[in-house]
N, C-alpha and C positions, 0 to 999 in steps of 0.2 A: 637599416634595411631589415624590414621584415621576413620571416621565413617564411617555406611556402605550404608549410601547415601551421593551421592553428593549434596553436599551443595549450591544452584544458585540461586541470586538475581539478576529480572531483574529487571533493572531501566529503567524509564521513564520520560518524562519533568513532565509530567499531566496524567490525563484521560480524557480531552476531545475527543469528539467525533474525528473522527481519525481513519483510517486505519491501520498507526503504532501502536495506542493505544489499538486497538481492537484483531489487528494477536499477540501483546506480551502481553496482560493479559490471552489472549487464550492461549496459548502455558504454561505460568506460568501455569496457572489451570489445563492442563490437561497435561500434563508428565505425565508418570509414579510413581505414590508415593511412588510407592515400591524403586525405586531404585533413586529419586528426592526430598530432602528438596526443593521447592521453596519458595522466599519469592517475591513479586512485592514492589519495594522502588520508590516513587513515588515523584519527585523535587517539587511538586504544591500543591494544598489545596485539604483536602478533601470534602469540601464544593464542588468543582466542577465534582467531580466523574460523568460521565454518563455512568459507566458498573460497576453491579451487582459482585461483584469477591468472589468467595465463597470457602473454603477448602483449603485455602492459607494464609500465613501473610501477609499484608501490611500495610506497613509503609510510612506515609505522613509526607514531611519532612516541610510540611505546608509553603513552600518558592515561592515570585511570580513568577520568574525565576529561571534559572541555574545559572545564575552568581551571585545571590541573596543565591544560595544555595551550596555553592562549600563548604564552613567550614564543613557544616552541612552531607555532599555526606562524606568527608574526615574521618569523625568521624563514620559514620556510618561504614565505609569498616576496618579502627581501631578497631573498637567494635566489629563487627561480624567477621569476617576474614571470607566471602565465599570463596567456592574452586573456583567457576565461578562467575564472573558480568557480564551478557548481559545487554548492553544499546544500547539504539535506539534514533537520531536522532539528528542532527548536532553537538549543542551548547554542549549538553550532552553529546555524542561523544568524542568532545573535550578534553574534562575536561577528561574524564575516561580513555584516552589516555594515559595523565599525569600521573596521578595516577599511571599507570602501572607501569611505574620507580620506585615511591616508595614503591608498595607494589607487590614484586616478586613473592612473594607465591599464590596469587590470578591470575587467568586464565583469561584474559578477552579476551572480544569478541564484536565486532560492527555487528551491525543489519544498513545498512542504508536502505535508501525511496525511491534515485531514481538515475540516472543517472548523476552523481552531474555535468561534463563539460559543459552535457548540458543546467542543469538548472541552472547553472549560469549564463545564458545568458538572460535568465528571470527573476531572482531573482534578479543580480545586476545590469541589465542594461546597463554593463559594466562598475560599476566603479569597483576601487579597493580600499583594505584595509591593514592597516599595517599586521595584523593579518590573512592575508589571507595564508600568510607560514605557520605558526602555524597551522592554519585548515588544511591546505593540507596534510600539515605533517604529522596528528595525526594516519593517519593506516599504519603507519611502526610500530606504536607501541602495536598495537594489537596482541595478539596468532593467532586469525581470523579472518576475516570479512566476515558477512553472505552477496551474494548480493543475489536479489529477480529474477533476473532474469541473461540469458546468458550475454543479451548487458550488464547489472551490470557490469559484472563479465571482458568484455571484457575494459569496460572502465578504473575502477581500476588498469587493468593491462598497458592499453597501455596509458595512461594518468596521472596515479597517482605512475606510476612505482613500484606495489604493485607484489611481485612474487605473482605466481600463488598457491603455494599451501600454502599462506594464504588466499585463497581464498575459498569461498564454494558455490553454486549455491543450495536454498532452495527456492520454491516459498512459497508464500502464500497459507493456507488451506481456505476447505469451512467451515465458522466457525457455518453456522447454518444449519439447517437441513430444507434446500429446499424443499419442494416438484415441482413435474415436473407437468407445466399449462397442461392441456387437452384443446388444441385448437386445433381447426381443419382446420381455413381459420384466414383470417388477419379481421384484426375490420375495420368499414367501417364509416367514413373515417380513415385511416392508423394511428396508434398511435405511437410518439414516444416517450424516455425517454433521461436523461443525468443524473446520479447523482454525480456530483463532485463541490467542491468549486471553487468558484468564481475568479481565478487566473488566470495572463493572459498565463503563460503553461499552463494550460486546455482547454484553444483555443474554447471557445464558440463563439468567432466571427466567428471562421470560419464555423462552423453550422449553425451560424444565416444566415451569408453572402448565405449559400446555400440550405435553404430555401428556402429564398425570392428571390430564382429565378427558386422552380419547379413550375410546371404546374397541381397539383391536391391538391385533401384538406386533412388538418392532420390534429389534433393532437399535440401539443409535451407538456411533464412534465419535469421541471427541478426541480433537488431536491439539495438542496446546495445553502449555503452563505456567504460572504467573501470580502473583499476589492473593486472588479470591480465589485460589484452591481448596481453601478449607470450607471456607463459606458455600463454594459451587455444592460439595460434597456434603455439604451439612445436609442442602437442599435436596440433593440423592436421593438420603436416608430418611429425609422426612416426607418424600412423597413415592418411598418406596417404588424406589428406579432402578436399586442397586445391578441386579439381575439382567435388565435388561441394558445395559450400558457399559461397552468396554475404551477405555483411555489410556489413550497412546501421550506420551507426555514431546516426545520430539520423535520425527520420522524425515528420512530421504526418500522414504516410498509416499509421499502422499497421492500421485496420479495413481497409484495400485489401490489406496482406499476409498478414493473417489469414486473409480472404476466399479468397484464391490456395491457403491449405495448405490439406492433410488433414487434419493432426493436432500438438497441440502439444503440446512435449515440455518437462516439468518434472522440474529435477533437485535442486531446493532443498531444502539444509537444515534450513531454518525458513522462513517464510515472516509476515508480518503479516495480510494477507487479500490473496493477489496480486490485484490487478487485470486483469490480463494474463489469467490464466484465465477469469476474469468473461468479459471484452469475448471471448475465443476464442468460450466457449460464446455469446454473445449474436449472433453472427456465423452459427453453429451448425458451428467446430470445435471439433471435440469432443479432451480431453486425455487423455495416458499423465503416469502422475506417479510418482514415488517417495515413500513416504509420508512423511511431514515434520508437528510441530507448525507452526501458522499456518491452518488454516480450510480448508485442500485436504480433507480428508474431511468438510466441510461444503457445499461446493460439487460436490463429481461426486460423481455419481449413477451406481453400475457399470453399465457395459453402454449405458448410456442417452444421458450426455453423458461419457464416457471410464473410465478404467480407473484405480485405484493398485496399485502392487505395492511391495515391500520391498528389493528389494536390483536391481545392476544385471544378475546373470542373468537375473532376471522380467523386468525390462526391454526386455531382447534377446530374450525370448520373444514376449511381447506385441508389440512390434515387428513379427516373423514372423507372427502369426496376425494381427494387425490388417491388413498388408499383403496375404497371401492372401483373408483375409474381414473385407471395412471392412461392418458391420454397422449403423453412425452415417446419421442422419439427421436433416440441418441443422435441419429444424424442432423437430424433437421435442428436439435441443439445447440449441439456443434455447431452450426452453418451459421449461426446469428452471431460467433462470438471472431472467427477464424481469419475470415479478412480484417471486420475492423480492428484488431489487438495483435498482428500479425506483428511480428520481428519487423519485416519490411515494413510496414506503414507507420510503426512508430519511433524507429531508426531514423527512418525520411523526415519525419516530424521535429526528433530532435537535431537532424542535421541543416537543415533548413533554418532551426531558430538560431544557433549557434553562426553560421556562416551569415546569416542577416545582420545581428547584433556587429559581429566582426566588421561587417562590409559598411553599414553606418557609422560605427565608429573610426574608421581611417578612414573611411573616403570624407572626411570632416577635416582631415590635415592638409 
């Protein structure tokens, strides 16, 4: 006899600070409890937790990695038998893949981060690994895979030769409760922001690079830290930015910086469904982007809530005319991100895919 909630543990590497950490303890906590036992099973310590998770079980399987923790991931899905395991992100992925084989009765389901052909073109640099089949492989064996965005979705398919209707297209929610700035002109001189880690797909070169070649005075905040800190900083000092750029290495206030800029500046390669853009527009600033797979031409709306151009000349144009004429108005910003990324509409989204998968699978017995 089945219970009369479904039973869903989502897994995670860690709780560090994290995008994917943040939208899947989110989602864990707020389902529906009426009709969701969640539990969050977490591969890492609980010493390094940095989100609060409250009215849920978790479970720290206290392991420094995933492949440190694969006995222990095994035992637990033995022990508990959930109906559903969502896990999120590569290495963990992997493994939960596996598993699927041997444990039939349990539904799983992949959450990935980002446009994976692409970022491997970053990540590896082009090498390759024996193991790289085995990764590729592992979403034939999922029930689903969540992507965060259409490009996700299209990549999967046309790349990873995944049909489509193990596919699902969920973006990311607003997971905290913005309030919209009341500004009325742009701050003088121009403020701008970045918050993302230090990785060379995040393409802060190519913001620095287009900087240091307008013609009026800024402002910029970077918030974020990570492997190409030296390198970012190298790039500072050589195009003499130093001055005008203060870095925050980690913050809980980032809606309060957000709030402070004009405009946010995306330089990323690929992107999975940046959050960071969301929370700008829900704030009501509004972005300059470079165009990139990951969900950036799903979220700004030209003119309205920011701009995209292609290369880092447009860049540095737009830059100039946004600066002469900021046309952006907080609310109306706002307004293009608020419904569709709503707590409620992407709550519904993922309680809909969960109770469907559930309802196909027993109602087969």
């Amino acid at each position: 006899m089945k219970s009369d909630k479904i039973n869903i543990t989502f897994a995670l590497p860690n709780l560090l600070p994290g995008g994917a950490e943040r939208v899947m303890s989110y989602i864990a906590q707020n389902i529906d409890s009426r009709k969701f036992k969640s539990t969050l099973l977490i591969v890492g310590y609980s010493k390094d937790a940095s989100y609060d998770i409250k009215n849920i079980d978790v479970v720290f399987l206290e392991k420094p990695r995933v492949s440190k923790g694969v006995v222990a991931l095994f035992k637990y899905i033995q022990n508990h038998k959930p109906d559903i395991l969502v896990s999120a992100i590569g290495h963990l992925n992997t493994v939960t893949a596996y598993f699927s084989l041997i444990f039939p009765k349990t539904i799983f389901i992949a959450r990935e981060v980002n446009v994976l052909s692409v970022l491997a073109n970053y990540e590896n640099q082009g090498k390759s690994s024996p193991f790289d089949f085995i990764s590729e492989k592992r979403f034939n064996f999922f029930n689903k895979v969540i992507c965060q965005s259409q490009d996700m979705l299209d990549d999967f398919h046309k790349n990873f030769n995944i049909k489509k209707n193990k596919l699902v297209v969920i973006n990311n929610p607003i997971t905290d409760n913005f309030k919209v700035k009341n500004q009325k002109s742009k701050n003088e001189p121009i403020r701008f922001i970045t918050v993302a880690r230090f990785d060379l797909e995040k393409g802060h070169h190519r913001i620095l690079e287009a900087l240091s070649q307008v013609n009026f005075d800024f402002h910029y905040t970077l918030i974020g830290k990570g492997v190409l800190y030296d390198d970012i900083f190298k790039l500072i000092d050589l195009y003499n930015l130093k001055e005008r750029i203060s870095h925050i290495p980690f913050t809980k206030e980032v809606e309060k910086y957000l709030a402070e800029s004009d405009l946010y500046l995306q330089g990323s390669y690929t992107e999975g469904f940046p959050n960071s853009i969301i929370e700008s527009c829900m704030v009501g600033t509004p972005v300059l982007a470079i165009d990139a797979p990951g969900g950036i031409n799903e979220i700004i709306y030209p003119d309205v809530n920011g701009k995209i151009v292609s290369n880092v000349g447009e860049f540095v144009s737009e830059l100039e005319n946004i600066n002469s004429n900021f046309i952006f108005n907080a609310k109306a910003v706002s307004a293009t991100v608020s419904d569709r990324y709503s707590r409620e509409t992407i709550l519904s989204k993922y309680e809909d895919l969960f109770t469907n998968v559930y309802d196909q699978r027993y109602s087969k017995k």
